[in-house]
N, C-alpha and C positions, 0 to 999 in steps of 0.2 A: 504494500500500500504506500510505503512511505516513497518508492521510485513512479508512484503514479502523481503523489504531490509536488516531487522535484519537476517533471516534465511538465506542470500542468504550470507551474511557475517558470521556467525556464530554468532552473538552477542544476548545478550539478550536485551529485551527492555522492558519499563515501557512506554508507551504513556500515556501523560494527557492530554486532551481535556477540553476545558472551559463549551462548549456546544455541546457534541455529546457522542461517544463511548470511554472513557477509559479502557486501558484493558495492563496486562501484558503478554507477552510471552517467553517463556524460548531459547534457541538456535536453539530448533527442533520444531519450530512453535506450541507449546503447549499451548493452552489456561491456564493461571494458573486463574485470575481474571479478572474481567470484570466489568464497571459499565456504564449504561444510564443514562447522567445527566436529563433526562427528564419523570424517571421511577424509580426514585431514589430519596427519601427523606432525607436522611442523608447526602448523596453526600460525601463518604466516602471511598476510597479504599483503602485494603491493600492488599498484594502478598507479598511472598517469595521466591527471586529469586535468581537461584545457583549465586556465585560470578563468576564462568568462564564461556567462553564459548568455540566454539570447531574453529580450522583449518577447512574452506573446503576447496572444489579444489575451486569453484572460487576466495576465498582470497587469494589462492595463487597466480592462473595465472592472474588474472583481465581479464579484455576484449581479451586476444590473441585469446581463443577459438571462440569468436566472428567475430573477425579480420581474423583469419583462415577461418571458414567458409566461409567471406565473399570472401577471394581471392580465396580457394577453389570452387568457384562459378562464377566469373570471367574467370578462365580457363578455367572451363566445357562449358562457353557460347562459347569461343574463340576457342574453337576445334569444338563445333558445327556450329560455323560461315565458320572455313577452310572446315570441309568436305562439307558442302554445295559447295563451291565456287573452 
């Protein structure tokens, strides 16, 4: 989940895990490295990760688009409530 938050921001991430899946991914949800701490003997990771990352729309607009749909949805119910009635 947390490489679906980094890409939806544009950012990169390194996740480290005590006990599960570490793994780095770059801005465009690219797997760079990976490691299972429980398939992994050295328990050692390393990645090279760009230092930037990118603009998307939703860091721009945050939740509006969200927010819009949701009123944009609201309306559509309310017009179909008036032509009913």
């Amino acid at each position: 989940m947390a490489s679906f938050r980094a890409i939806e921001q544009g950012c990169n991430l390194f996740r480290q895990a005590s006990l599960g899946l570490s793994a780095a991914f770059d801005c465009q949800g690219r797997r760079l490295a990976a490691m299972d701490h429980f398939l992994t003997a050295d328990r050692t990771l390393v990645a090279q990760e760009p230092t930037a990352g990118v603009r998307t729309l939703y860091s721009r607009l945050g939740d509006w688009v969200a927010w819009g749909c949701a009123a944009l949805l609201a309306v559509l119910v309310l017009l179909a409530f008036r032509r009913r009635g």
